[in-house]
C-alpha positions in Angstrom: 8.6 81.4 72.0 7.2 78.3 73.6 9.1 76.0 70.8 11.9 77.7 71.3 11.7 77.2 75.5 11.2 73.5 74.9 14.9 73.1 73.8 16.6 75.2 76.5 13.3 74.1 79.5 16.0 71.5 81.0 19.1 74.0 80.7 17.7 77.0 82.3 16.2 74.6 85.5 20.3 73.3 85.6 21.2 76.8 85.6 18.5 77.6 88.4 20.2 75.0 90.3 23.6 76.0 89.6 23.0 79.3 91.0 21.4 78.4 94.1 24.1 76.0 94.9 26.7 78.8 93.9 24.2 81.3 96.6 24.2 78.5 99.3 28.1 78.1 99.2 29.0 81.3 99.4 27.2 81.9 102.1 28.4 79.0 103.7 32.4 79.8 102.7 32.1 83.4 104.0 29.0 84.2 106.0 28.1 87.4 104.7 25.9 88.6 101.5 28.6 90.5 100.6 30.8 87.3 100.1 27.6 85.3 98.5 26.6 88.1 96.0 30.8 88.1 94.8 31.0 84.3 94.4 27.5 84.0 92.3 28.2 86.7 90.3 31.5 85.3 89.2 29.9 81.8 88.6 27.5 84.2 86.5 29.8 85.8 84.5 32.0 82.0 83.8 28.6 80.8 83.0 28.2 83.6 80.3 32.3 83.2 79.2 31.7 79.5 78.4 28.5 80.2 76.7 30.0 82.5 74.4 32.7 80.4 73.7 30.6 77.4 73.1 28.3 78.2 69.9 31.0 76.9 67.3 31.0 74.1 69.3 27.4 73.2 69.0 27.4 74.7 65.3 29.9 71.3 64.7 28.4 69.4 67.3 25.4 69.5 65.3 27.0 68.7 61.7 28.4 65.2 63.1 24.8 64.7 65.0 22.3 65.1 62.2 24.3 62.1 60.0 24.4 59.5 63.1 21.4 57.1 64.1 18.8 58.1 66.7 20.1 56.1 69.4 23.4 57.8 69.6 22.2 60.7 69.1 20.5 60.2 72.4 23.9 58.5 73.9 25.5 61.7 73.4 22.8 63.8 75.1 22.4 61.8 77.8 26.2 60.1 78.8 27.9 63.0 76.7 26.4 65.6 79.4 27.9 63.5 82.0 31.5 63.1 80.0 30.8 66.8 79.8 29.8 68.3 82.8 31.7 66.0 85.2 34.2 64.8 83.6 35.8 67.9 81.4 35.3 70.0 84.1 35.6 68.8 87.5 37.7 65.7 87.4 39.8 66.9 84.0 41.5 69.3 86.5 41.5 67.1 89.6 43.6 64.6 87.2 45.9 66.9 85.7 47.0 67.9 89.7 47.1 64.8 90.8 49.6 63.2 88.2 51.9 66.3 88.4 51.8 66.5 91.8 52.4 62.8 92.0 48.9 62.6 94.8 46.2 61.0 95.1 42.4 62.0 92.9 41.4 62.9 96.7 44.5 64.8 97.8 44.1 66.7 94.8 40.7 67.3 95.7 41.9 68.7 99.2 44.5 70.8 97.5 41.9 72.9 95.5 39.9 73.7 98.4 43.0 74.4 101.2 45.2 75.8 99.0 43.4 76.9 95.4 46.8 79.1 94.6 48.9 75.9 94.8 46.0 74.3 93.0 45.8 76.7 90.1 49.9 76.9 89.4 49.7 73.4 88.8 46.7 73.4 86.4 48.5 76.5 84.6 51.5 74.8 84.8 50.5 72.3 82.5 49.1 74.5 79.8 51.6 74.0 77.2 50.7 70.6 76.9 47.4 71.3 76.4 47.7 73.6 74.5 49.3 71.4 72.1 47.0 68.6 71.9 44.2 71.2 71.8 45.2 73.5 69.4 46.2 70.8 67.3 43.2 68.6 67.4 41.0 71.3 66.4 43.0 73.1 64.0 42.5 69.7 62.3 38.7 69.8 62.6 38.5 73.1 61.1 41.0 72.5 58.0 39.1 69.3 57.3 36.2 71.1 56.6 37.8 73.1 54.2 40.0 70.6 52.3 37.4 68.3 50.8 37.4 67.8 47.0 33.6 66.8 47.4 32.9 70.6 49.2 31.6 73.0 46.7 29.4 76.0 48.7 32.6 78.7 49.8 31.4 81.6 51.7 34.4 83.2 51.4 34.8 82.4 48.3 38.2 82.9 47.0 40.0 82.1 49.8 38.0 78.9 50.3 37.9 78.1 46.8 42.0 78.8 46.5 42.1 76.3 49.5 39.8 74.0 48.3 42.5 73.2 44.9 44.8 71.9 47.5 42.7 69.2 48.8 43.4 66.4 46.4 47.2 66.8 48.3 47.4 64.0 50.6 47.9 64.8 54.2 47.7 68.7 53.4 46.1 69.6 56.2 48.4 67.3 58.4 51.5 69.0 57.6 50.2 72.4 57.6 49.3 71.8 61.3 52.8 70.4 61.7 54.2 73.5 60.4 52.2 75.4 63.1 53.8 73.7 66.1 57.5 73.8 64.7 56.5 77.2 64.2 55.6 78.2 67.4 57.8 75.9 69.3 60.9 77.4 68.2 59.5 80.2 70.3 59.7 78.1 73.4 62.3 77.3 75.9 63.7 73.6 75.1 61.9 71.6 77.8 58.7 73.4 77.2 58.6 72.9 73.3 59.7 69.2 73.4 56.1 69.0 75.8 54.4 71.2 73.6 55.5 69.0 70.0 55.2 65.9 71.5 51.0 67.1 73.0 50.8 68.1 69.4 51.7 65.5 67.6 49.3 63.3 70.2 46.7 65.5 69.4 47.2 65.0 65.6 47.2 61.1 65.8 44.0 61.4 68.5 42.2 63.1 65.2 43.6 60.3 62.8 42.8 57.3 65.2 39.1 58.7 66.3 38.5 59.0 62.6 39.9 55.8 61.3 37.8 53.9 63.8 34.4 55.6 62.0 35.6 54.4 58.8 36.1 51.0 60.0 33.0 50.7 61.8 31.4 52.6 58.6 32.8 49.9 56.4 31.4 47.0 58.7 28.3 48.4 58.5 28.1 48.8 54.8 28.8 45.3 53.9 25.6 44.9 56.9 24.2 47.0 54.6 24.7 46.4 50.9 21.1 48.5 50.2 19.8 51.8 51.7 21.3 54.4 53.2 24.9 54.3 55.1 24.1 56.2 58.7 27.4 57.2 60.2 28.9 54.9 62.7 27.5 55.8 65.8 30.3 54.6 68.4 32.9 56.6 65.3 30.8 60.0 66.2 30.0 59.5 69.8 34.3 59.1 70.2 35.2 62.3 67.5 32.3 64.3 69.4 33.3 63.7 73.1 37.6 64.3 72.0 35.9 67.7 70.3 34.1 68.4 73.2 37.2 68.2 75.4 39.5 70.4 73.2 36.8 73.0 73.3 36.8 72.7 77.0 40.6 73.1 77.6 40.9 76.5 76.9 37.5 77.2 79.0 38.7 75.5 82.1 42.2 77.4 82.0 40.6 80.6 81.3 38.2 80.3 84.5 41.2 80.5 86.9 41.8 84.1 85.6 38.4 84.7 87.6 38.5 82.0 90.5 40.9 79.6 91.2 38.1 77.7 93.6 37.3 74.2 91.8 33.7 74.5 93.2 33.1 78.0 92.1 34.9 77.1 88.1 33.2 73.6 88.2 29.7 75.6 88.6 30.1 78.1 86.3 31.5 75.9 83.4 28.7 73.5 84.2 26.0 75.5 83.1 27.9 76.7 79.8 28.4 72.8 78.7 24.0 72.4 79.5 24.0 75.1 76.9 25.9 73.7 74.3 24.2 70.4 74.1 20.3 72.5 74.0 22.2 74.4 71.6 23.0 71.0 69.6 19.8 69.7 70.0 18.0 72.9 69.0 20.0 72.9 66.1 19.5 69.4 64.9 16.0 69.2 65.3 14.8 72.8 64.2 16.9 72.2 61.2 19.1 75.5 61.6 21.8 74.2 59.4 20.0 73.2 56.2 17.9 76.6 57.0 21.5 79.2 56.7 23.9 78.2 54.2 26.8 79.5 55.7 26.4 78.9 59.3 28.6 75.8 59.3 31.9 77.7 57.5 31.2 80.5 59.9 31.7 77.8 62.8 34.6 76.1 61.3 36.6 79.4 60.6 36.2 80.0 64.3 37.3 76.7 65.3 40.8 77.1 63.1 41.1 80.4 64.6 40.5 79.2 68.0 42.9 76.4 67.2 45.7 78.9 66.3 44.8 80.8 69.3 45.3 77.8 71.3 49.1 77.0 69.2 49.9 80.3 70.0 49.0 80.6 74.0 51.4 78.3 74.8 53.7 82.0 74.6 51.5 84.3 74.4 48.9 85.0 76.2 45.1 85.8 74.6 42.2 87.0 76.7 39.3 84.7 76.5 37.1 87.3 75.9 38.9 87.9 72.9 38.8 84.4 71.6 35.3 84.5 72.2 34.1 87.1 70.3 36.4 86.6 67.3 34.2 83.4 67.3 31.1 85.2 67.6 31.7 87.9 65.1 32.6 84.9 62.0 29.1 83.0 63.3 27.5 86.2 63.0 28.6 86.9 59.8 28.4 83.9 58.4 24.6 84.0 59.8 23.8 87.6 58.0 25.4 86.2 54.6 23.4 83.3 55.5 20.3 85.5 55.2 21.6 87.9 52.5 21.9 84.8 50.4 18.3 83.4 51.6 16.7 86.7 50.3 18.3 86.8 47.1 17.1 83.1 46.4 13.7 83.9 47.2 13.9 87.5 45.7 14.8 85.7 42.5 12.3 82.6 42.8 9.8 85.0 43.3 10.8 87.3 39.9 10.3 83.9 38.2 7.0 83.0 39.2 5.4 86.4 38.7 5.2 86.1 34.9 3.2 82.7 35.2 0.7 83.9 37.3 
């Protein structure tokens, strides 16, 4: 128990903190315990949403962070909770207000506190394009996974293995995501699918450019480094991690203003899910959870394409996050029990093998 505490210690004071700020301002914004209990227990229950929602995301997190060098490992805990914290999720919706509403970062800032209706159109207003880039970005990072010649443990095994004979086809993944947003733009009113094609197709060459910078950097380093092992570029997976980071976050900080549209209440609440994720990551990484359950890493992919269609397809429809988040939660789960299935067998068999020596 006490190992385990020593990777969450740091998020569970935040979260202390979070809720006694959320505590103090209610108090303070309506002056009765009635009003205070209401706004902590929705920062309580955002807090819990974004968890949920969050586990694939430290699953991957983790799968970049293992192969990069200590130092930016510790650049992404340290500046990546900041990119994280404040910038995904307090100034990421300050921004998108102020450029649509053609104000000012501080304006903006005035506008979600006086008027947080006029505050959360705009932010909702601009979901298709986020939607878009999102859904696109990570519907890459999930088919990636999946289309390598060099992967060969499937956990679903036909289906992967079916998928996996496609993967000496350049660009396969590319134009099946491509086919996705024609797909669901034709849905769309005109104006609306133009923003929601041209977010995707941003989104795409966001997922080309952050990779093709790793494999420069990794090639630089290599000829540094004609003997011993080649780390991943650390600047290459510091940039893919943070853009990862912020498509997981879109469809969290749209999702809060079905609870609050205050940006103080959804800033709180989020906060404390994106501590999580990085103990999460670092618990992870260091306990070696990965290498320990087989399957844990297809489980967290297959939720990341399905929250990547999810994300395509909100642009019309809409999907409860609670939804999205379990569907993510039940493939990890899985994954984790066949994870263990598999573990048992191996051992089960191991152990069959070494009885007639003894």
């Amino acid at each position: 128990m006490q190992t385990l505490l020593r990777y969450y210690t740091f998020s569970l004071g935040f979260t202390a903190i979070c809720f006694g700020l959320a505590a103090w301002y209610g108090w303070a914004s309506t002056g009765s315990i009635v009003g205070m209990l209401s706004l902590l227990w929705i920062v309580i229950v955002l807090s819990i949403l974004e968890v949920s929602l969050s586990f694939d995301n430290a699953v991957v997190n983790a799968t970049v962070l293992r192969e990069m060098d200590p130092v930016w490992q510790q650049r992404f805990l340290t500046i990546g909770i900041l990119i994280a914290v404040f910038g995904m999720r307090i100034v990421f919706p300050i921004a998108i207000v102020s450029i649509a509403a053609n104000i000012g970062p501080w304006e903006a800032v005035e506008l979600s506190l006086g008027n947080p209706e006029e505050y959360q159109r705009i932010v909702s207003a601009a979901h298709i394009g986020i939607a878009g880039f999102g859904g696109a970005f990570l519907a890459m990072v999930g088919l990636t996974f999946f289309f390598d010649e060099e992967k060969d443990v499937h956990w679903i095994h036909r289906l992967e293995q079916t998928i996996n004979r496609f993967s000496n086809v350049p660009a396969v993944e590319i134009g099946f995501v491509l086919a996705l947003l024609y797909g669901v733009s034709t849905l769309l009113a005109p104006e609306d699918a133009l923003t929601f094609l041209t977010a995707g197709v941003l989104g795409l060459l966001t997922f080309i450019g952050v990779h093709a910078l790793g494999a420069l950097i990794e090639q630089a380093e290599a000829r540094k480094k004609a003997a011993g092992q080649i780390v991943r570029s650390g600047l290459g997976g510091f940039l893919y991690l943070e853009v990862l980071d912020a498509s997981f976050s879109f469809d969290g900080v749209i999702g809060a203003f079905a609870l609050s549209n205050n940006m103080i209440v959804i800033a709180l609440g989020l906060s404390v899910g994106a501590m999580f994720v990085r103990s999460m990551t670092i618990h992870l990484v260091r306990a070696g959870t990965l290498s320990q359950f087989r399957y844990l890493e297809h489980g967290a992919f297959w939720a990341i394409i399905v929250l990547g269609i999810i994300m395509l397809v909100s642009a019309r429809y809409h999907v409860p996050e609670t939804f999205t988040g379990l569907i993510g939660a039940v493939l990890i789960g899985l994954s984790l029990w066949w994870s263990i299935r598999h573990n048992r067998a191996e051992n089960a068999v191991n152990q069959g093998q070494a009885e007639p020596t003894d």
